[in-house]
Backbone as numpy.savetxt, mean C-alpha at the origin, in Angstrom:
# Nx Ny Nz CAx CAy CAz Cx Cy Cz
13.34 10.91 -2.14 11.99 10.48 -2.40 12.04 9.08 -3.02
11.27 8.36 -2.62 11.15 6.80 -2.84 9.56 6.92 -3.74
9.80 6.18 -4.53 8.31 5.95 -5.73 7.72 4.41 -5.78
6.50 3.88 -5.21 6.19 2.73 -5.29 5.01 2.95 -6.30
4.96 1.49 -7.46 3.82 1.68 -8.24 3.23 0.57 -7.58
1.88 0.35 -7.45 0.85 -0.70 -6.98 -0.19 -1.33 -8.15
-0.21 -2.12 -8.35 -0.41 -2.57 -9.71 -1.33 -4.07 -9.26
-2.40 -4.32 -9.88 -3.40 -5.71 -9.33 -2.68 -6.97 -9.89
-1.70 -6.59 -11.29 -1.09 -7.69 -11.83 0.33 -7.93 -12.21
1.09 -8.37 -11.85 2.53 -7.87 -12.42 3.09 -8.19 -13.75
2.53 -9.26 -14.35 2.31 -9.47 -15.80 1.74 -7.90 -16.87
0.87 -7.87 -16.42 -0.08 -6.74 -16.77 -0.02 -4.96 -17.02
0.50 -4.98 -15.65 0.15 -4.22 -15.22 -0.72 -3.16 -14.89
-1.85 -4.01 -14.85 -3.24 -3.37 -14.63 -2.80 -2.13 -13.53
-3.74 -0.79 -13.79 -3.47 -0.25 -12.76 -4.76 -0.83 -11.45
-3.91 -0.09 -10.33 -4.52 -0.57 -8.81 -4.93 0.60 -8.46
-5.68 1.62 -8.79 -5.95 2.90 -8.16 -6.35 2.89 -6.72
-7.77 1.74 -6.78 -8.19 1.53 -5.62 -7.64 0.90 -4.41
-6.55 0.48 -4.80 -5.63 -0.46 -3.75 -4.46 0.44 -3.63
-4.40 1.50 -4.51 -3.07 2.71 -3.72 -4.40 3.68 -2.67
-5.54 3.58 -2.90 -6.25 4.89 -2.37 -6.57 4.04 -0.45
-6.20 2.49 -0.55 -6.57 2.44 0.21 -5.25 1.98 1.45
-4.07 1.58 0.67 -2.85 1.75 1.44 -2.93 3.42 1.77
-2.55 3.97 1.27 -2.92 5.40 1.65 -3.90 6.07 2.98
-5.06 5.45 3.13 -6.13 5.41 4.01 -5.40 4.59 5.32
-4.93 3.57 4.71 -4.73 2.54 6.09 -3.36 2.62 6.66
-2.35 3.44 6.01 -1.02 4.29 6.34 -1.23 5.31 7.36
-2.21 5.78 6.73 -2.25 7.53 7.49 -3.08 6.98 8.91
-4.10 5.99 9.35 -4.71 5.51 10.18 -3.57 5.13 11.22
-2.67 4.65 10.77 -1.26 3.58 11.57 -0.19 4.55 11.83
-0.40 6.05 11.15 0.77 7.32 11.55 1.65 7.24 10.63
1.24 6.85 9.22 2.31 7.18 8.29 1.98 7.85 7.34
2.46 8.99 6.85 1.79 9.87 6.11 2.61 9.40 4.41
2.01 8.85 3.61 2.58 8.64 2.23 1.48 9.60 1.30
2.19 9.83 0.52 1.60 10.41 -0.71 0.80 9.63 -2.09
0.26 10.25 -2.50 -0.22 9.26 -3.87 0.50 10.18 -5.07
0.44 9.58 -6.11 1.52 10.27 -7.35 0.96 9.64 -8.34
0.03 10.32 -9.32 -0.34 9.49 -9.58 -1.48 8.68 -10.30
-1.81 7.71 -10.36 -2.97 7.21 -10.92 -2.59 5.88 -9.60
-1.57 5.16 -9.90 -0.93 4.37 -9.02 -0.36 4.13 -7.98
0.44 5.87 -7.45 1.82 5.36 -7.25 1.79 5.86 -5.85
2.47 5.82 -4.73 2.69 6.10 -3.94 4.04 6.63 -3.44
4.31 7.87 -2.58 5.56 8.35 -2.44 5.82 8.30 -1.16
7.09 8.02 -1.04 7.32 8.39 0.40 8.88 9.28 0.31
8.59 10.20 1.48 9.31 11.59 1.24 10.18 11.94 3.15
11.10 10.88 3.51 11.80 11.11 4.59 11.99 12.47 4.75
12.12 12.80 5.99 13.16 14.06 6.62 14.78 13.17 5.89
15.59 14.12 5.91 16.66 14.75 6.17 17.21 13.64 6.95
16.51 14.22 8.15 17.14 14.04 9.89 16.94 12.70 10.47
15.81 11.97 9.73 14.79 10.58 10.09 16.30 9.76 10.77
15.99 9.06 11.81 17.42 8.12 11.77 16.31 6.80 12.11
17.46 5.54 12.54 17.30 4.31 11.97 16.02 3.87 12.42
15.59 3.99 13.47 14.38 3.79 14.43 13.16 4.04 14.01
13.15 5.27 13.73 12.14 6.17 13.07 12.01 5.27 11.53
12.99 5.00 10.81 12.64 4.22 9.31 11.93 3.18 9.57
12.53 2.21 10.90 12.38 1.32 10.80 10.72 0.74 10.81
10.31 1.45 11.93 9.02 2.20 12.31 7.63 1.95 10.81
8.59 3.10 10.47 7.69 3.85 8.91 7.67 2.80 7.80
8.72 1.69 7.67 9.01 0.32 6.87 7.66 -0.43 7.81
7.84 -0.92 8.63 7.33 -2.02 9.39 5.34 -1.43 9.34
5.07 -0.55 9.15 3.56 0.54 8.84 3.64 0.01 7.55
4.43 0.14 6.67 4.34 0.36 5.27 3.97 -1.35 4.90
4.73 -2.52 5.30 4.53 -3.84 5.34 3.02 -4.13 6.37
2.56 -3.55 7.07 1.83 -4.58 7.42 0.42 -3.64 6.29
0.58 -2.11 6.03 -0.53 -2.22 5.17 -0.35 -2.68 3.87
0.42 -2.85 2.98 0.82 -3.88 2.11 0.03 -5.12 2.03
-0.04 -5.82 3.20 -0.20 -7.13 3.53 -1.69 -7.26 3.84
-2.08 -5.73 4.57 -3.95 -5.71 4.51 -4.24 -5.44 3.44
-3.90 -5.09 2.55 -4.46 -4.57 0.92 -4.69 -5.96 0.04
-3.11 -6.83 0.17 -2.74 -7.40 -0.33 -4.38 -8.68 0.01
-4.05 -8.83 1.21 -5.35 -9.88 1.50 -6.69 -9.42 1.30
-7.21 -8.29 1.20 -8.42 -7.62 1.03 -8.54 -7.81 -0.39
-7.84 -7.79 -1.11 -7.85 -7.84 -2.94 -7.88 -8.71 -2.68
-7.15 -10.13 -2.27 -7.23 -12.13 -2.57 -8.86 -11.91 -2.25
-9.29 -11.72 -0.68 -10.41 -11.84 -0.75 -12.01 -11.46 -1.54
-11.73 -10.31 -1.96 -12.47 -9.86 -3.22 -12.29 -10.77 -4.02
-11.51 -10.68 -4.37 -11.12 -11.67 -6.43 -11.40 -12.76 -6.14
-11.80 -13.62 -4.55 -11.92 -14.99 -4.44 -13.58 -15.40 -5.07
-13.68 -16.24 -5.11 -15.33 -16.77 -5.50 -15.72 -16.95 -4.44
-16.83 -16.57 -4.24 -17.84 -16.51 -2.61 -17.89 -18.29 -2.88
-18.23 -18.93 -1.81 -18.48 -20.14 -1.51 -20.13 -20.20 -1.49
-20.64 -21.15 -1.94 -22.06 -21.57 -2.47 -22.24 -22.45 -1.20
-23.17 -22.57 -0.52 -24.40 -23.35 0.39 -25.19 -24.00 -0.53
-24.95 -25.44 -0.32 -25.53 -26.55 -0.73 -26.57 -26.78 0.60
């Protein structure tokens, strides 16, 4: 079992509830089933049997929702742009 914490700040460590609830959402959408643990955290729980293909797979799911979370939070926290 592998344990990821998701956190809005790494200084901080504010928790990210809403940004594990939604890797979670956007995992299971893409065929990867992770767990939450948690307030934060996310688990991931291989077979046994998984071989290299299959990880590689379940890694490469796990990075690109990472990377939608990751930009969905920049975009929130950004300041809307004002019309002059």
């Amino acid at each position: 079992m592998i344990g990821i914490e998701l956190v809005k700040d790494k200084a901080t460590r504010e928790p990210a509830a809403a940004l594990r609830n939604r890797m979670e959402t956007l995992a299971f959408e893409k065929g990867l089933m992770i767990l939450g643990c948690g307030e934060t955290s996310i688990r991931l729980c291989p077979p046994l049997i998984v071989n290299e293909h299959e990880a590689t797979v379940a890694l490469d799911i796990l990075e690109e929702c990472l990377t939608q979370v990751e930009q969905e939070h920049a975009r929130a926290a950004a300041p809307e742009a004002v019309a002059v």
